[in-house]
Every structure is written in C-alpha cells, then in structure tokens.
C-alpha positions in Angstrom: -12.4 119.2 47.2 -11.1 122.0 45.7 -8.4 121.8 42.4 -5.6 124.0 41.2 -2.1 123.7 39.4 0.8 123.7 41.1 2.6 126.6 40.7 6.1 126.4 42.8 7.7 123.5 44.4 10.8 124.1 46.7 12.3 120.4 46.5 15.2 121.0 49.3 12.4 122.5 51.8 10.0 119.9 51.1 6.9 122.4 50.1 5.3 124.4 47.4 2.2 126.4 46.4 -0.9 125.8 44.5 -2.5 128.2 42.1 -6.5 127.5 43.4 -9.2 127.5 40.1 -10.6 131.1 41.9 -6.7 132.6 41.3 -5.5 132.6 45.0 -2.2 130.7 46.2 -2.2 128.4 48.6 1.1 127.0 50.4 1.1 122.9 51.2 4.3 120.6 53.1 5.0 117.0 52.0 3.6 115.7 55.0 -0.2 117.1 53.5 0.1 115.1 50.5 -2.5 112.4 49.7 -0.5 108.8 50.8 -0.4 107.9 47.0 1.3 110.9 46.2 5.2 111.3 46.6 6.7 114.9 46.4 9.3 113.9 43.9 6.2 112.7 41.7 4.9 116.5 41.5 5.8 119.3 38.8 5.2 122.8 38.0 2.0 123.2 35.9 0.6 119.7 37.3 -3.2 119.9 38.1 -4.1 118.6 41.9 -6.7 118.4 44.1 -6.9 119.4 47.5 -9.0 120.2 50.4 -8.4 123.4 52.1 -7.8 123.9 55.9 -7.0 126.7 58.3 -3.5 126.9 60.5 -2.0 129.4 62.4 -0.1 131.1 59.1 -3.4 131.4 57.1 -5.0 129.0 54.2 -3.0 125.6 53.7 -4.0 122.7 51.4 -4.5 119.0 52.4 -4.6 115.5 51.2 -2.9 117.0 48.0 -3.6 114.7 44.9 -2.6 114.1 41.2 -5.7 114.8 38.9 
C-alpha cells in the first residue's frame, strides 16, 4: 500500500486527490474508499493509505483508508 495526504476533496462531486509520499497527485471517487471510510469523514491535510491502480484516465487510488 502506498500513503499520501489528501490534498483536495470536491464534496458536491463526490471525489478528491491525494498528494502520494513521492510528490505525485493522484485522483480517487467515493466509491474507492476503504468500506470503513465515509467521504464526509475525510479532510484536507488527512494522511491515507491507498493502493494504486490503472484506468482509462491514468493513475487512480483504491481502497482509500484513514492512517
């Protein structure tokens, strides 16, 4: 797994992006988010971790988690 700080959450779109340790942004959707997670439970600046998968758009994380 990888681990980064969330950097921007769009609330009324239902996604946001993660600042990865190795400095690159990567997007994620409420629907990638770790079952014990709720998006309303996230904030800018909160540590996660994540595992990283491939879609047509690029990079996107999964199974998003509070640290």
């Amino acid at each position: 797994m990888k681990s980064g700080t969330i950097k921007k959450l769009v609330s009324d779109r239902g996604f946001g992006f993660i600042t990865a340790e190795d400095g690159s942004e990567v997007f994620f959707h409420l629907s990638a988010l770790d079952p014990s997670v709720r998006f309303e439970q996230l904030a800018g600046g909160e540590r996660v971790s994540f595992e990283l998968e491939t879609s047509l758009k690029g990079p996107r994380a999964s199974r998003v988690r509070i640290v």
